[in-house]
N, C-alpha and C positions, 0 to 999 in steps of 0.2 A: 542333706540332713533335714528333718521332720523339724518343725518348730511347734512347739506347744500353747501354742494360740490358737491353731488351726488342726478342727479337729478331722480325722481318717475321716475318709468316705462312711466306714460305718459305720460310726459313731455321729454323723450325721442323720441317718436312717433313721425313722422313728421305731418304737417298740412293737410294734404291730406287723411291719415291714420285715425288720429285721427276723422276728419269730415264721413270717410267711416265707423269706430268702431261707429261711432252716429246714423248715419241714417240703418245700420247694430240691433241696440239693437230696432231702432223704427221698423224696419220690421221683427223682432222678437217678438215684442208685440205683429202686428199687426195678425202677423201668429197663435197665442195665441187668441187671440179675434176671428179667423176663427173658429180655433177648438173646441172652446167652442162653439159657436154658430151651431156645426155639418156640416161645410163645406168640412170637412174631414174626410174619414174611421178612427174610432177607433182601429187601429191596431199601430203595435208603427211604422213599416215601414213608412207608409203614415204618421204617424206624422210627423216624422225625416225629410224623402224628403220636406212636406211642410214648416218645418221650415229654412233646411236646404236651400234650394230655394229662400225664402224670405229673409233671414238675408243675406244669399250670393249673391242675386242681388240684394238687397239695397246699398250692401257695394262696391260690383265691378261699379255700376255707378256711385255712387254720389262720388267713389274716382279716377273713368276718371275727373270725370269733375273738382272735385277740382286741381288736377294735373294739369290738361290742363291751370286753373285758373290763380296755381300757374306758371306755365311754361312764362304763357303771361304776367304775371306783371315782372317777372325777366329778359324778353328779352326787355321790355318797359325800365325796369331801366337801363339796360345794351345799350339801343341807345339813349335817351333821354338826352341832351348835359349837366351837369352840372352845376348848376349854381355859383360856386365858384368861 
């Protein structure tokens, strides 16, 4: 049984991560949808690189950008004068 002190693995993940593991599993599919369609040698090497390639730059941009996202709302909060 799960105890609620200790949170899942991905609710560990930070925001950034977890948005790059998304768009990572979507460029994973989509690299599955090439293959099957014969856009890639049926050897397992060319599989691997195409999927490895896809899922890996899916996940290396879209987790710049989320970064950079999160970077600029936390230096927004951090100058923005409070209204207390």
């Amino acid at each position: 049984m799960l105890q609620a002190s200790h949170p899942s693995w991905w609710q560990r993940r930070s925001l950034p991560v977890r948005i790059g593991l998304g768009f990572a599993a979507a460029g994973f599919v989509l690299a599955v949808i090439g293959i099957l369609r014969g856009q890639v040698p049926l050897n397992p090497l060319s599989i691997l690189m195409a999927l490895a390639i896809s899922a890996g730059g899916w996940f290396l941009v879209s987790w710049a950008i989320a970064t950079a996202a999160v970077d600029v709302e936390r230096d927004l909060e951090e100058t923005e004068p409070s209204d207390s």
